[in-house]
Every structure is written in structure tokens, then in C-alpha cells.
N, C-alpha and C positions, 0 to 999 in steps of 0.2 A: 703179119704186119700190124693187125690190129691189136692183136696179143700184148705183144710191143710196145705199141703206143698207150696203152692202159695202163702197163705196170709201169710203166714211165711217169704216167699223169700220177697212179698213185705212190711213185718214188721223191715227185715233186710236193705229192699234198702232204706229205708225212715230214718232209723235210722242212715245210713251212709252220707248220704246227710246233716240232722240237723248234725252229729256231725263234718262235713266238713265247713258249714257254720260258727260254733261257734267256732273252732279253727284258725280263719284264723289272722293273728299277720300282721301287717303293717312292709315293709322292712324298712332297713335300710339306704336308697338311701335315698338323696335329690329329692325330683319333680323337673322335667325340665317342661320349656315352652314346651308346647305339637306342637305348630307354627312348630320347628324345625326337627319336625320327619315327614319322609316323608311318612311315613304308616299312619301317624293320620291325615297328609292332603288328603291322598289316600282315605281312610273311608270317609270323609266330602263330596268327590264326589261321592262316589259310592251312601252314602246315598239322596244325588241330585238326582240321577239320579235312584232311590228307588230299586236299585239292595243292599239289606240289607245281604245276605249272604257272600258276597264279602265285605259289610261293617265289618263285623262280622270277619272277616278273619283279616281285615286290621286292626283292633282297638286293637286286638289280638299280631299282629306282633309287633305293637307300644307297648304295654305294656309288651312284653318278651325284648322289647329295655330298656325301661322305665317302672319298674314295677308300680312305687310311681306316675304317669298322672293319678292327678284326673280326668282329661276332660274327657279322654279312656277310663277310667271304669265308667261314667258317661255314656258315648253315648253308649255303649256296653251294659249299661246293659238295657236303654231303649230299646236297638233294640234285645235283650234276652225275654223281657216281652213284646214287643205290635207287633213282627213279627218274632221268632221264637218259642214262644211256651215254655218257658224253663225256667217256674220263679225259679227254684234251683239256675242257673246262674244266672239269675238278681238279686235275693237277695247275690250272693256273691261278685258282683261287686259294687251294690250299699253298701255297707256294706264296703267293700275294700274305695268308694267316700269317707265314712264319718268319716273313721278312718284318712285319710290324710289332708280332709278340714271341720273340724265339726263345725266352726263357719261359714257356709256358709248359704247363702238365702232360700235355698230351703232344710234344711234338715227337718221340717215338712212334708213337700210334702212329698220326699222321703223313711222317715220313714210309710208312708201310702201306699207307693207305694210293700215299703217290708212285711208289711201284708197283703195286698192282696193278693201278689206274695205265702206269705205261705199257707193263704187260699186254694191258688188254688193249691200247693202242696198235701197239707190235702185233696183236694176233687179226686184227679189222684189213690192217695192211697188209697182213700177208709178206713182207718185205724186210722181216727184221734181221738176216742175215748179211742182207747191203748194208744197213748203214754198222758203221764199226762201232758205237759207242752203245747201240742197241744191240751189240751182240756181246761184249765184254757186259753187259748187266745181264744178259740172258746167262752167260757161263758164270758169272759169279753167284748167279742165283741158286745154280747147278750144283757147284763145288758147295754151297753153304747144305743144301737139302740133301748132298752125300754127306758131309763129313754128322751134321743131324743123326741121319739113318744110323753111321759108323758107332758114333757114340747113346744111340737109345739099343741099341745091339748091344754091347760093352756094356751097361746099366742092367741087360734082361740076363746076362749070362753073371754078372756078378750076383745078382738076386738070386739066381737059380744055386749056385755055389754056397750059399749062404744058408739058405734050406736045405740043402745035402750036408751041409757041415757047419755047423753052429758052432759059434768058439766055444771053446772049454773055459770056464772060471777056474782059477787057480784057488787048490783049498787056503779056509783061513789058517795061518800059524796058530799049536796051539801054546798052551805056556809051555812045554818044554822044548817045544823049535825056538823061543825067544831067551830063553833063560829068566823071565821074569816071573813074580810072584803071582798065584793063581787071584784070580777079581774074587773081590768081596762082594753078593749083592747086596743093592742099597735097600732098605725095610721098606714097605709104603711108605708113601705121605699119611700121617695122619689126616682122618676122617672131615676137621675142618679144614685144613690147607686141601685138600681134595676135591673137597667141593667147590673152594675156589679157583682152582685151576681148569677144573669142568667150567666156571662158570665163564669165565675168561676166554677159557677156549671156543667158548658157542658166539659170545659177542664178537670176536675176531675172525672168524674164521671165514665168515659167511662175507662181510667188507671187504675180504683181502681175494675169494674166490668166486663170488655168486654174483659180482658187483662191476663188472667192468668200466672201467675209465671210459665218460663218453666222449664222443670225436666233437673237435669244432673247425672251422674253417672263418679265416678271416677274409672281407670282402677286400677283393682288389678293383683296380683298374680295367673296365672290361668285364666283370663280371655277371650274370646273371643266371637265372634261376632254369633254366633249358642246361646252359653249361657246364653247371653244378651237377647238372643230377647224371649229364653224360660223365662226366669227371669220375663220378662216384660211383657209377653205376644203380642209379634210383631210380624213382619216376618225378617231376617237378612235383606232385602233387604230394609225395612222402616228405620232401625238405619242405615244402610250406607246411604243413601241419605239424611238424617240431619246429616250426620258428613262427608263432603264431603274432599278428602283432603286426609283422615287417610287411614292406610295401614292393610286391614282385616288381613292378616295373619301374621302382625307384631303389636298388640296392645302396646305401651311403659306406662309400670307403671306407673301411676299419671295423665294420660291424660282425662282430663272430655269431657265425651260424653254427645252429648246432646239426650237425650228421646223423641221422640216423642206422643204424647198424641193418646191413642187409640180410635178407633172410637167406 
């Protein structure tokens, strides 16, 4: 009976939790630059300084100021999901992100980040076979990590055939397969056109190969310098030192940074 009665409490805790998740409605506020709240700059050091509960607090404060800071419910809910333990929260903050900036860079990511997060909901409870909409995500999840398998198999076996059997180049026709006149070769270049073609060649070649085109990123709405280097995969302190000059906690809309190239 008590059995019973537990997996009951936690049929109802789970159930209350999805149905808090799926209710949650984007306010009515306009987003502010999150720059200007000083609980969201508070967070950004605490996080520095990997005291994350105290981030947690502080990202918190900023979004009872600023419900509609994507950045806050951004960083809040990574720090719900990779050091407090508490994917319920992260999937409602990430969720809260994408309802206010859903044409952003990373909502693949994030939407990957929210199933795992339920995953791991489903495995706390123990109960994810009752409910029916966590279990049609449980077998889709199934069917996608077989059909994966199916097709990286079919990739190892086509590889393997390919090393066993290299296509054959088909020889070149020569002039008498074509009926055409045998080539004349052409003489050198004389000695002065040659040296300028040499010279030509060394100034060009190096611009067009040694030289790659560098990245830039123009500042949007919401932007900052935490963001950027997640986006990018940097570290904040690589995009400040190629954009020397600019002010991290005042990003101006429209300003192109420049990216550095990752190692």
C-alpha cells in the first residue's frame, strides 16, 4: 500500500511539473538590454568566479526585474542543467529563451538541451511509461538512435568497399581514338615573360591561399560577449582581444566584431 501510494505522489509530482512547463505564456513586457541590470552583471561574476548558486540567485533577481531577458533565462537555465541538478527548471527557462528570441543561433542546440533535460526528468521518476506523451518521446528517441546506427553501418561498409575496390579511371583517348590532329607543344615563354609570370604568381598566390577571409559578426539585439563566444565556441576573453577598443558591458547595435579563428 505504501508502494502505491509513492508512486502515485510521484505520478502526480511529474504530472504537475509537465503541466507547468507547457503552460508557461511569454509576458508582456518589452526585453531590456540585460548590460543594464545590475543583478545580471552580478550573475556574470559570480559565474567567473564558479560560485553558481549565488549565480542562480542573481539571474533570478534580474528576471523578477526583467521578466522578458532572454540572456537571464539563457544563463540560468544552463546553470539549472550542468550545476544544479534541476532539468524541470532548465527546460522552463530555456523554453521561456525561445519564446522571446526564437529566430536565434542556437535554438537547435537548445531544443536538444530540453530533451535531455526531460529525459532525465523521466529517469528521477521512474514513471515514464504512464504518462503517454513521455513515452512516444522515449520511442522516438529510440527509432531516431536506430535508424543513426542503421545508417553510420551503411557509411562503414561503403568505406570498406571502396578500399577493396577503387574505381578505375577510364584511359585518356589518344589522337587516333579521336581522329584529331596530334598537339603541337607550345616553346617556353621567353626568359622575360617568365620571369613575369613567376613574379605574378608568388604575389597572388599567397592572397588567394595563405590568407583567409576574416569572420565578423554584427551586434544584435540581446547580444553579449558570454554569448558570442558560446555561439562561437571561444572564450569571452579571445573576442575581447580582437575587438580591442569596445566596451563588454555596453555592446551598440550594429557594431561588427571581429571573430577570431578557432584553434
Amino acid at each position: 500500500m505504501q508502494q502505491r501510494m509513492a508512486k502515485g505522489n510521484l505520478f502526480v509530482g511529474l504530472v504537475a511539473v509537465l503541466a507547468a512547463l507547457s503552460s508557461c505564456t511569454p509576458h508582456g513586457d518589452q526585453p531590456q538590454l540585460p548590460e543594464a541590470d545590475a543583478d545580471f552583471r552580478r550573475g556574470q561574476g559570480l559565474v567567473s568566479k564558479m560560485d553558481y548558486s549565488g549565480a542562480i540567485r542573481s539571474f533570478n533577481k534580474a528576471l523578477l526585474t526583467n521578466p522578458n531577458s532572454a540572456p537571464a533565462h539563457l544563463e540560468v537555465a544552463y546553470l539549472y542543467m550542468d550545476h544544479a541538478s534541476n532539468p524541470a527548471a532548465a527546460v522552463h527557462h530555456f523554453n521561456r529563451y525561445l519564446e522571446i528570441d526564437p529566430e536565434n543561433d542556437q535554438s537547435k542546440v537548445i531544443r536538444q538541451h530540453m530533451d535531455n533535460c526531460k529525459m532525465e526528468l523521466a529517469k528521477q521518476f521512474l514513471i515514464a511509461p504512464v504518462i503517454p506523451t513521455v513515452q512516444r518521446e522515449l520511442d522516438g528517441l529510440k527509432d531516431e538512435i536506430k535508424r543513426l546506427q542503421t545508417e553510420n553501418a551503411e557509411l562503414k561498409s561503403e568505406i570498406r568497399r571502396f578500399k577493396d575496390f577503387p574505381p578505375q579511371l577510364e584511359p585518356m583517348p589518344t589522337d587516333e581514338d579521336t581522329g584529331l590532329p596530334p598537339l603541337v607543344p607550345l616553346s617556353p615563354p621567353s626568359p622575360p615573360l617568365q620571369a613575369r609570370i613567376e613574379t605574378e604568381q608568388s604575389s597572388f598566390i599567397p592572397a588567394a591561399l595563405g590568407n583567409p577571409a576574416p569572420r565578423y559578426h554584427e551586434v544584435r539585439n540581446g547580444d553579449y560577449p558570454a554569448k558570442l563566444a558560446r555561439v562561437y565556441g571561444l572564450k569571452v576573453n579571445e573576442i575581447l582581444s580582437a575587438n580591442p577598443g569596445i566596451n563588454p558591458r555596453n555592446l551598440k547595435i550594429g557594431t561588427r566584431l571581429r571573430i577570431p579563428e578557432t584553434n
